[in-house]
C-alpha positions as CSV (number, residue, x, y, z in Angstrom):
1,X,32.9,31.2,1.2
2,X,30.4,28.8,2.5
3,X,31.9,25.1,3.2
4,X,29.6,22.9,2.4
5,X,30.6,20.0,4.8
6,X,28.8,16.7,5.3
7,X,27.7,15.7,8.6
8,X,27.9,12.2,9.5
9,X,27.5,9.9,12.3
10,X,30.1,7.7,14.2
11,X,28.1,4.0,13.8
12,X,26.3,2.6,16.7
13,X,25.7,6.3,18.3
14,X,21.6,6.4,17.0
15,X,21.6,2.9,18.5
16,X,21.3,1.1,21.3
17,X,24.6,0.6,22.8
18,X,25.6,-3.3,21.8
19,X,26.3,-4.6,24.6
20,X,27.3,-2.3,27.0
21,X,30.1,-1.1,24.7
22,X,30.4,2.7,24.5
23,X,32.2,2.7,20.8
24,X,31.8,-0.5,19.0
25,X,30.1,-2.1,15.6
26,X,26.3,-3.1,16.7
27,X,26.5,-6.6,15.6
28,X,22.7,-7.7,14.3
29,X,21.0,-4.6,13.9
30,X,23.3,-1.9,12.5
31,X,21.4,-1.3,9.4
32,X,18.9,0.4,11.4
33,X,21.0,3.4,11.5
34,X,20.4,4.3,7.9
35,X,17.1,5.3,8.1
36,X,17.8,7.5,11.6
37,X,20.6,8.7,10.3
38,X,18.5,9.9,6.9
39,X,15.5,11.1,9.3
40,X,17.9,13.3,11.3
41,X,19.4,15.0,8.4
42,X,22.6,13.5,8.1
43,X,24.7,12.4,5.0
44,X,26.8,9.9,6.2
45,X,28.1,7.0,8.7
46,X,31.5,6.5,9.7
47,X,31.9,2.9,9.7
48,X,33.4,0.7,12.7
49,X,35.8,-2.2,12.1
50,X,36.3,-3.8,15.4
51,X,39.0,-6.7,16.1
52,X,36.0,-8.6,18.1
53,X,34.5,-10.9,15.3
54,X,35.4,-8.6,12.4
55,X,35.3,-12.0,9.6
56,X,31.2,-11.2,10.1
57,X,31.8,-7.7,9.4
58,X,30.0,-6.5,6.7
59,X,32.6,-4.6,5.8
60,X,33.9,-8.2,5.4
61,X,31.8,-10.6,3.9
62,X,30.3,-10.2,0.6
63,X,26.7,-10.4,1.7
64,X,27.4,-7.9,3.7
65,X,29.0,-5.5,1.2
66,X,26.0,-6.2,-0.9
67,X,23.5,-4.9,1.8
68,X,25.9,-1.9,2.4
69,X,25.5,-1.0,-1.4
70,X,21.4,-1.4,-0.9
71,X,21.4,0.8,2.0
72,X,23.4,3.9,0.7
73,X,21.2,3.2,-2.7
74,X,17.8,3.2,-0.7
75,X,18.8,6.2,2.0
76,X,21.1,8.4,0.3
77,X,23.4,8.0,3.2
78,X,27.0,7.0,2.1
79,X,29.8,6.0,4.0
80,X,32.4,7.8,3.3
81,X,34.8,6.1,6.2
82,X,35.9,3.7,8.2
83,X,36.7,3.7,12.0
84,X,39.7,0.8,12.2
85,X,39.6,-0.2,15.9
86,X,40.9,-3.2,14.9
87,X,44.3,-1.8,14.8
88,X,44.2,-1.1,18.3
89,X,44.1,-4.5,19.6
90,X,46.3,-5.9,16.3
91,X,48.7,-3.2,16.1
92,X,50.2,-2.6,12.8
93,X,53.6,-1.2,14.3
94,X,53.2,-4.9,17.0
95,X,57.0,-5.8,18.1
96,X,55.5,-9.6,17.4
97,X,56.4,-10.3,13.7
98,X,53.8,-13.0,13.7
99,X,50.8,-10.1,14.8
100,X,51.9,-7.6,12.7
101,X,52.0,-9.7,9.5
102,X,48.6,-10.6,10.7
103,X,47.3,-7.0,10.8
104,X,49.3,-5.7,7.5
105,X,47.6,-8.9,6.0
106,X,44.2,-7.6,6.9
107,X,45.0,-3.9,6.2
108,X,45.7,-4.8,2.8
109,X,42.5,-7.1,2.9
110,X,40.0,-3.9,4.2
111,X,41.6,-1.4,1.8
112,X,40.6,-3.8,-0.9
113,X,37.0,-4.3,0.3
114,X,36.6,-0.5,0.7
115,X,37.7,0.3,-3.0
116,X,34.8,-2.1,-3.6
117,X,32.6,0.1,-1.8
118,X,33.7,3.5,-2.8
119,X,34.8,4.5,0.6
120,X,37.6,6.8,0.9
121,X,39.3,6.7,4.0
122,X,40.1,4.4,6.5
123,X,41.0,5.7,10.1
124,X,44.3,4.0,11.8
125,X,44.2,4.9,15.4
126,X,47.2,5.7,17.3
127,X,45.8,6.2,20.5
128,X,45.3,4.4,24.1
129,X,47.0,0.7,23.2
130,X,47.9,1.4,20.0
131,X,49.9,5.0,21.0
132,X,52.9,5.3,18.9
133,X,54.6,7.5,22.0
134,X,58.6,6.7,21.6
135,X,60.9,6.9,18.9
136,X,61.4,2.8,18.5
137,X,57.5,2.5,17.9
138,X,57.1,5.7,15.1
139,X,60.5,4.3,13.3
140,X,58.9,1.0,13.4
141,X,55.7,2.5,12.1
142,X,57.4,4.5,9.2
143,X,59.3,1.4,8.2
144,X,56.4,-0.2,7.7
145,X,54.8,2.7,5.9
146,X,57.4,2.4,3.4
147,X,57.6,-1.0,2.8
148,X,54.1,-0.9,1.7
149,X,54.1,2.3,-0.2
150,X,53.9,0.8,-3.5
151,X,51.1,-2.0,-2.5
152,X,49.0,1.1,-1.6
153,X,49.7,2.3,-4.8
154,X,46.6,-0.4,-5.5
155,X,44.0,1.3,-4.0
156,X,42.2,4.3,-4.2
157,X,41.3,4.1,-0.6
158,X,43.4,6.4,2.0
159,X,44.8,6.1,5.4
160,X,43.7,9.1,7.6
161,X,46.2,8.9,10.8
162,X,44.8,9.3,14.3
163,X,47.5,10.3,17.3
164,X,47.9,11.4,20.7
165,X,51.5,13.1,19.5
166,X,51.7,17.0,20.3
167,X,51.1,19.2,16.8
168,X,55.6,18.9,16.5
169,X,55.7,15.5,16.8
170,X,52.2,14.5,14.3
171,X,53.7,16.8,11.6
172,X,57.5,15.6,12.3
173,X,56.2,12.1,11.4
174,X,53.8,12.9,8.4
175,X,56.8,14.4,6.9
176,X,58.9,11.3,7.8
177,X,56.4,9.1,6.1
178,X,56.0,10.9,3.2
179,X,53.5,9.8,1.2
180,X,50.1,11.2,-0.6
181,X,48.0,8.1,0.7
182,X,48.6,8.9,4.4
183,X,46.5,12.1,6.3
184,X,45.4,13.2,9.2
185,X,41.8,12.5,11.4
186,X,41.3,15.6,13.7
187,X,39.6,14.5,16.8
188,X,38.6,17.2,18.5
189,X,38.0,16.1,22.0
190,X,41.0,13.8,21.8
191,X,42.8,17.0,21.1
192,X,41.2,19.0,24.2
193,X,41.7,16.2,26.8
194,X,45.6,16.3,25.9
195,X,45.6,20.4,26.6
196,X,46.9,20.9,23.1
197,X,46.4,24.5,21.5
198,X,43.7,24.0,18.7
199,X,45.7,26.9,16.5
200,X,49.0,25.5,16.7
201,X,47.6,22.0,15.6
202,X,46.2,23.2,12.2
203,X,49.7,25.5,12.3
204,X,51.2,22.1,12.0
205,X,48.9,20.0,9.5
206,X,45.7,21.6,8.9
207,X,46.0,21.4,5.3
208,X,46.6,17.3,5.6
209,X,43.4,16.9,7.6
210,X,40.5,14.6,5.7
211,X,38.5,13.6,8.3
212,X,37.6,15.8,11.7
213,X,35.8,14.2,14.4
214,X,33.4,16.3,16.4
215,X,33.6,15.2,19.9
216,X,34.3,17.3,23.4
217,X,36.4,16.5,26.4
218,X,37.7,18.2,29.2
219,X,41.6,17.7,29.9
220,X,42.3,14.7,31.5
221,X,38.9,13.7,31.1
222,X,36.4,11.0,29.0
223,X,34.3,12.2,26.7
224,X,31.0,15.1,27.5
225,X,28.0,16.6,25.8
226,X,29.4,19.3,23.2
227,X,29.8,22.7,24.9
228,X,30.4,21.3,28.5
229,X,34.1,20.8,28.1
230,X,37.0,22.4,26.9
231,X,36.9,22.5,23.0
232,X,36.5,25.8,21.8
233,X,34.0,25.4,19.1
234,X,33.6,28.9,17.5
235,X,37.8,28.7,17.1
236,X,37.5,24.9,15.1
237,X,34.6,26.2,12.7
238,X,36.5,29.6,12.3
239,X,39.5,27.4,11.3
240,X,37.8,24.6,9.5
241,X,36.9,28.2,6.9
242,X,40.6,29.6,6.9
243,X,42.6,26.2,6.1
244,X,39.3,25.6,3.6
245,X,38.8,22.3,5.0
246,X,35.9,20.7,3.1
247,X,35.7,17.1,4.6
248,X,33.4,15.3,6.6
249,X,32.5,16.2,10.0
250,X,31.8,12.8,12.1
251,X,30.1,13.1,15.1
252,X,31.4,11.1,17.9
253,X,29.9,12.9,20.3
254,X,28.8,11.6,24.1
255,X,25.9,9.3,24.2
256,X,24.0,7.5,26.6
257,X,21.8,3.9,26.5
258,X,19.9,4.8,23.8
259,X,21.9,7.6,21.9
260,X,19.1,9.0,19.3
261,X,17.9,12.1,21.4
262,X,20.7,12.8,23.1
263,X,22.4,13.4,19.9
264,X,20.0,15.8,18.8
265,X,20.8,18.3,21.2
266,X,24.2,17.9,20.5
267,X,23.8,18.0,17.1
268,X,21.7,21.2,16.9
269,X,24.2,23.3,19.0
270,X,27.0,22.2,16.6
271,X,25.1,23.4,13.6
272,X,23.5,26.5,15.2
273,X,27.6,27.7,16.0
274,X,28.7,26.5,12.3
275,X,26.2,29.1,10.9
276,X,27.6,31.6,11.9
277,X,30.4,30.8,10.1
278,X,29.3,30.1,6.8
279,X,30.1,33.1,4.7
């Protein structure tokens, strides 16, 4: 059965890198992405909600929500998600009662503002800074999932759960959590640069995936051009048909400066191995 799978783009990677930053929202001109993004053939953009002046984001200001609506209206290019790096300098699960008010407070705030959008998913990461690696920061973090199980209740807008926890450990706490509005983002060369075993992650959770970023890594290692490090692509479009995963696939693949062409290439050897799995 064909999947019929939008491709998207991680925001800023068409662009110019704002300044100097390898992953961040490119303050001033981002809406110049639309119209790449529509030239190159993709569907969608994964939006980036950084803790560096996010009150300006247009995610957050009502002029800004207006010219998202224009954009996806004029291009045809949706946004589907959104990328909370926030989260990852104002933790959710912070120790600091003060800072993690502070980030529930804007959760709540971003879930709203998405419903008014139409975008489904909103990507916590759990990664680097923000890792959730011993048992007194996952309690914390289920704690606080449940405390706000029935405010989520309010939006239609999901959570989609990046971690650098082993396949055991990811499920064991999506099972401790519990609930329909959290899910999993896939990061694929997160995945690799940990060593973990690609089967034995969808063995664990592959039917609570919603969003899978396309990205390669060697282990131990930053990230690469797709194909030069160590994520077995053929194996994650082989199993992106078995567990039926229909979601987006976000490219946050390696750029340079500049980003367009190098993406290209990238993009065309992702698409040329997906073929073959198509039927």
């Amino acid at each position: 059965m064909k999947k019929n799978n939008a491709f998207g783009i991680m925001q800023g990677r068409l662009l110019p890198k704002y300044k100097g930053r390898y992953q961040a929202h490119p303050i001033g001109y981002w809406s110049d992405e639309f119209l790449i993004a529509k030239k190159i053939g993709l569907s969608l953009i994964e939006f980036i909600f950084d803790y560096d002046k996010f009150k300006t984001n247009p995610l957050f200001t009502k002029d800004g929500q207006k010219k998202i609506k224009s954009l996806i209206s004029s291009t045809g290019i949706r946004v589907k998600s959104v990328c909370a790096d926030y989260f990852m300098i104002n933790k959710i699960h912070d120790s600091d009662l003060k800072k993690q008010n502070q980030a529930i407070k804007t959760l709540l705030h971003l879930m709203h503002n998405c419903d008014q959008l139409k975008i489904e998913y909103i990507i916590l990461p759990f990664v680097d800074k923000s890792s959730i690696n011993n048992i007194f920061k996952k309690n914390r973090l289920c704690s606080i999932f449940s405390e706000l199980e029935t405010e989520f209740k309010n939006f239609s807008c999901k959570l989609s759960l990046e971690t650098d926890l082993s396949p055991i450990k990811f499920s064991d706490l999506l099972s401790k959590i519990n609930q329909k509005k959290i899910s999993v983002n896939y990061d694929s060369g997160n995945s690799a640069s940990k060593g973990y075993d690609m089967r034995e992650e969808f063995n664990a959770y592959g039917k609570e995936i919603s969003i899978i970023h396309i990205k390669d890594r060697k282990f131990n290692s930053g990230p690469i051009t797709l194909g030069k490090g160590d994520v077995n692509f053929n194996l994650l479009c082989n199993l992106i048909n078995i567990y039926d995963y229909n979601g987006p696939l976000i490219f946050q693949t390696y750029r340079d400066k500049e980003g367009v062409e190098i993406f290209k290439k990238q993009f065309e050897f992702f698409k040329n191995i997906k073929k073959n799995y198509e039927n």
